[in-house]
N, C-alpha and C positions, 0 to 999 in steps of 0.2 A: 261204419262211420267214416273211416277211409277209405272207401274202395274209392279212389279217383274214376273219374268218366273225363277223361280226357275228349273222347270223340264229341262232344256239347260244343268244345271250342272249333269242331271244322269248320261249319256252316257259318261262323262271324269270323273269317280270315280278313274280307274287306273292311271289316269292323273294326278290328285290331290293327290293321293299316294303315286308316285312315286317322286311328286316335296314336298311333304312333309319329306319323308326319305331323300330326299337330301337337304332340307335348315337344316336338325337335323344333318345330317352328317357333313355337312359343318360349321355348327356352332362347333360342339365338335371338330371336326378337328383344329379348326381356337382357340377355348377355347385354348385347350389342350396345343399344340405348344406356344401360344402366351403368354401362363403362364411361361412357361419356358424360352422362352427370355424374356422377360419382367424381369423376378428375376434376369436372368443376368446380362440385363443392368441397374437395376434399384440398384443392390449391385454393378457396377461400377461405377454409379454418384451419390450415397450416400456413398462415400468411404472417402469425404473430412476429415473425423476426424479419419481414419485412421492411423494406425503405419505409418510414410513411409518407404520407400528404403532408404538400403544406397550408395547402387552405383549410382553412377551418370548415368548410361545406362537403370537400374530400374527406377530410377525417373523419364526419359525421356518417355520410354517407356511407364511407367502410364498415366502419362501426354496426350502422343499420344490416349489412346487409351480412355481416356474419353474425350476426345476432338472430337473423332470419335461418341463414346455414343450420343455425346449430340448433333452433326448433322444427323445421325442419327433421335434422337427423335422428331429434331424440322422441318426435311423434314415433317417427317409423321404423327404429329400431325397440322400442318400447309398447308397441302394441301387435298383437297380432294380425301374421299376414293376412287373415281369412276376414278380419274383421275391414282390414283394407280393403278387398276386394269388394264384399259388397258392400261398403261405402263408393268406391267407385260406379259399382254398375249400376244402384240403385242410388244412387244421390247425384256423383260428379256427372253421368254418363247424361241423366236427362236434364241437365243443366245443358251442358255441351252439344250433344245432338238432340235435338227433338224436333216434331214435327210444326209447333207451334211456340217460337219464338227462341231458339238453340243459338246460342252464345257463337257456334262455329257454324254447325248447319240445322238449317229448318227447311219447314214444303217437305215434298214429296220424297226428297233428297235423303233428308233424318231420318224418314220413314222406311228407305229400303237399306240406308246406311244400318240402321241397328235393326231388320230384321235380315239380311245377310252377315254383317262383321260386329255386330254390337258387342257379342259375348268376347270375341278374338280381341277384340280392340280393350275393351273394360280388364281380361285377364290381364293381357300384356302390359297395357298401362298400369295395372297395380303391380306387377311383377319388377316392372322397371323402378317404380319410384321406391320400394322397397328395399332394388339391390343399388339403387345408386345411393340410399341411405348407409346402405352398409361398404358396400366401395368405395363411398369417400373418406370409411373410417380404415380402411385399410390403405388407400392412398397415402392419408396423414400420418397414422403409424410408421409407414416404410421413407414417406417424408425424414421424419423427426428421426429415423434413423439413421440416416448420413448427419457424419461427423458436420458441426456447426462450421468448423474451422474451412469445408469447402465450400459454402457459398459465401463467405467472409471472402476468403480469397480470389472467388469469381466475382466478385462487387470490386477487390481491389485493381483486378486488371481492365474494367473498365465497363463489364455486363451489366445490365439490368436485373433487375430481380426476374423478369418473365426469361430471358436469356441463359439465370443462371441456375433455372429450374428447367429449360428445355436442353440445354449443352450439358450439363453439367447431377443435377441432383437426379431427376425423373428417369432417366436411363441404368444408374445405378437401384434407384430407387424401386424399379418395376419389375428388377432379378429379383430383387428379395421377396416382393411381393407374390411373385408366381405364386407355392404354394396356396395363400387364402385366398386370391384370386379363382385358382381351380374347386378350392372349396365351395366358394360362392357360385359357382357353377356347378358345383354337387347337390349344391342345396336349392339350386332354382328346380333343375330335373325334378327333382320332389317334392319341392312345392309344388309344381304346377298340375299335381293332381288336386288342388284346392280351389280349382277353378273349375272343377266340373260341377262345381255346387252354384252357379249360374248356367250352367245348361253348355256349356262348350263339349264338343264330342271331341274328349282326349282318351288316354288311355284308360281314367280309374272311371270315366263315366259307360264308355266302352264295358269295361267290368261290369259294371252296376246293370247295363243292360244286360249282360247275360244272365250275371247272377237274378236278375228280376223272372227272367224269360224260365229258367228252370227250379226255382228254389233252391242250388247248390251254390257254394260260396267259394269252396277251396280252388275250384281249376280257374276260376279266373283271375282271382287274388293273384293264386300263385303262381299264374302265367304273367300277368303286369310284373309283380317282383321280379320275377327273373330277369324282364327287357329292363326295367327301372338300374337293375343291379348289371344290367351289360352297358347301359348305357353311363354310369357312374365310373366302373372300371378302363370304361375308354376315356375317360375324361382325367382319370389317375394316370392311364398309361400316358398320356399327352402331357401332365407336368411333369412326370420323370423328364421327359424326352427335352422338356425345353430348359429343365434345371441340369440337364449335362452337360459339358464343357461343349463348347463348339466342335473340338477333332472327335468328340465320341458321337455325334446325333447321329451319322450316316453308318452306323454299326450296326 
């Protein structure tokens, strides 16, 4: 029942290659993106101590749209990634591109759009709105954690609120952050074996084909694990490195 056959895995090296550069792709894709909504939404529902408006269409408006934020955050931290996914690929995706009548692209265009990048684009996109669900709740947290007292005091010398969140809060704010940052960069790497369940050839689909091709399970599993688990470990050694003082990183 154990005898490993490790030699099953020679002949798919390109296999495993090629589903490696695409769970790295799609994780920094999914990073990337979802840092930046994330900060969006995360300086709109940490805005409570905010200047406010003074019109009354301003106030409304604020209102609207962090009341949007925050359904928004609690759809997609309250349901499953997987269930996102394929709402994306099979709902949002032929909304968006299709060949007859796509919100973004149609013709020919949608046509070769989602049978070369549909699967890439649909993971990614769900992967992104996901983590910038959860990155805005970690921006906010690290927000609300700088003492009140200093953006009180940045209002009093003369900043804005957007100036006393860039000079002042956000810089302190994104030390602290490091660790669940890296975490949410732990946990994209593995989710994004949930996207081979639309057909992307990443690593756990990679898997799937070998495991198909011979009826063994262990050598493939347990060869993804392994890079899964090299690829998580660097990503740990990378917050150490960035939560060390400055004279120690070049150590």
């Amino acid at each position: 029942m154990f005898d490993l056959r490790w030699d099953i895995l020679a002949g798919y090296g390109d296999l495993f290659q090629a589903g490696l550069w695409m769970t790295v792709k799609l994780t920094v894709v999914a990073i990337g993106a979802g840092l930046l909504l994330g900060v969006g939404l995360g300086l709109i529902s940490s805005s409570a101590d905010a200047p406010r408006p003074t019109s009354i269409l301003s106030k409304w408006s604020w209102k609207l749209l962090r009341g949007i934020t925050l359904g928004y955050v609690t759809f997609f931290r309250g349901t499953p990634l997987f269930v996102q996914i394929l709402l994306v690929h099979f709902a949002l995706m032929p909304a968006l591109v299709h060949p007859d009548g796509g919100l973004l692209v149609s013709g020919d265009a949608a046509r070769e759009f989602r049978q070369n990048h549909g699967a890439f684009f649909s993971g990614a996109l769900a992967l992104t709105l996901n983590a910038g669900a959860y990155i805005s709740e970690i921006l906010r947290a690290g927000i609300q954690s700088i003492h009140l007292g200093q953006t009180q005091a940045a209002y009093s010398i003369g900043l804005t609120h957007r100036q006393a969140m860039r000079y002042v809060v956000l810089p302190q704010a994104f030390r602290r952050m490091v660790p669940a940052l890296v975490n949410e960069g732990v946990t994209l790497v593995k989710d994004s074996s949930l996207v081979s369940a639309i057909g992307l050839a990443e690593l756990a689909l990679a898997a799937r084909t070998v495991a198909g091709a011979y009826s063994r399970y262990w050598e493939p599993y347990l060869f993804i694990s392994a890079i899964y688990l090299v690829l998580t470990l660097m990503l740990s050694a990378l917050a150490k490195r960035l939560e060390a003082p400055a004279h120690l990183r070049g150590r």
